[in-house]
Structure formats: structure tokens, C-alpha cells
N, C-alpha and C positions, 0 to 999 in steps of 0.2 A: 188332637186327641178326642175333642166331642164330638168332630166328623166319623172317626171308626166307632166310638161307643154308641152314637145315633144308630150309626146303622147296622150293629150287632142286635139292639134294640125290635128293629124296625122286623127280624130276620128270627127273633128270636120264637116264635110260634113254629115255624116250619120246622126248625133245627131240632125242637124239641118230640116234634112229629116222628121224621127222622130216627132221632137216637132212640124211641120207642120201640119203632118200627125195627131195627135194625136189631135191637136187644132182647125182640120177640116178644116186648110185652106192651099191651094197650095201654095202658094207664100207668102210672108211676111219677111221671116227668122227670125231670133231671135222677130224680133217684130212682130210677128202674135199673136194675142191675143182671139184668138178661135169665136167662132159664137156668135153676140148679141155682140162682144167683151166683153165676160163673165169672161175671164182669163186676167191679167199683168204678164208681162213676168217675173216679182220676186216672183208670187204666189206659185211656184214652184221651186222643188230641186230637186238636184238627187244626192247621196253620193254611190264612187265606190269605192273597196276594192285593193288597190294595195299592190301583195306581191313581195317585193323586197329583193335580196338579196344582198350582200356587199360582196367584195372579200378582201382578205389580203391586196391589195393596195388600200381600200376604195371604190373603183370604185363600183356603183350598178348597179344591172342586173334585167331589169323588167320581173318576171316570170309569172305574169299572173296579167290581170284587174276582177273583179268580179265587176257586176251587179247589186248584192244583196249580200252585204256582211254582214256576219252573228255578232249581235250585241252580242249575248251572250257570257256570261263571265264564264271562269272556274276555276280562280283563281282569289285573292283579288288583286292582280298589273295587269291583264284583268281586271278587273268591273271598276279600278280607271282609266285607257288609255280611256276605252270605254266611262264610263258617260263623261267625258272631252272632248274627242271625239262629241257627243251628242252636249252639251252644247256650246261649238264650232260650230257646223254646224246651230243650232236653231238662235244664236247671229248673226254670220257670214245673214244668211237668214233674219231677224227682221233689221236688218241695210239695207241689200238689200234693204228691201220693205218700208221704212222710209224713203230711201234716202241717208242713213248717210256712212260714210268712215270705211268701212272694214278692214281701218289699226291704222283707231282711235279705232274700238274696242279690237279687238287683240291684241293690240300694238307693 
């Protein structure tokens, strides 16, 4: 867990750059909400692929973040992580955008 929040952390200037940039306005930060203010800063997601690996003493080792990590499945215990996977981030997002507590719905 404090290997992916470090490095959300470490990422989080550029990101911020980014959804400025993207939303068409210089300034804002997180709460830029694009031109017209057409966008809410929960109308949107972004799901990254971290592979990590674990050493014999537990300890994990971040080997790479992906951008666009790939949903497809090529085994039945991949399709079952993945749609979960999904269904998590969709729920996770719909609670965003409601309002409601991200730890009421996960539990």
C-alpha cells in the first residue's frame, strides 16, 4: 500500500499538469473543471497498472507503472481479478461522483 501511495505522491505534479492541460485551463489544480466548466473533477478516472514484485522477506519492489494496462484475460482466475478489478473502479468512481465514502463502499 505505501509503495503505490509513494509513488502516486512522487507523480503527483505532472498529473496535475496534465489534467490542467487537458481541461484547457492553466491554473486550477485538481479543481479545474475544463471550459463552459463542462467537466467535475469526479467525471473522470484514470486506472494504472502496477507490477510489483515481492521478495522472500515480503518486502515489494515497484518494477514498472503502466498507463494503460491491459484488461484482458487469459486465464479463468485473470477474467475473475479483472472483472473485480472493473467493478471496483466503476463503484469506487459512482461513489466519487455521488458524494458518498469510498470506504462505505469497499468496505
Amino acid at each position: 500500500k505505501d509503495l503505490l501511495v509513494k509513488t502516486l505522491i512522487a507523480v503527483e505534479g505532472p498529473l496535475q499538469v496534465e489534467w490542467c492541460r487537458t481541461l484547457g485551463t492553466e491554473e486550477g489544480g485538481w479543481s479545474a473543471s475544463g471550459p463552459n466548466g463542462g467537466a467535475h473533477r469526479n467525471s473522470c478516472f484514470e486506472l494504472y497498472g502496477f507490477d510489483v514484485l515481492v521478495d522472500r522477506n515480503l518486502k515489494p519492489w515497484l518494477l514498472e507503472v503502466n498507463i494503460c494496462p491491459s484488461l484482458s484475460s487469459g486465464s479463468p482466475l485473470d477474467k475473475r481479478i479483472k472483472t473485480k478489478l472493473v467493478a471496483d473502479v466503476v463503484t469506487l468512481h459512482l461513489s466519487g461522483m455521488s458524494g458518498g465514502s469510498t470506504r462505505q463502499v469497499l468496505g
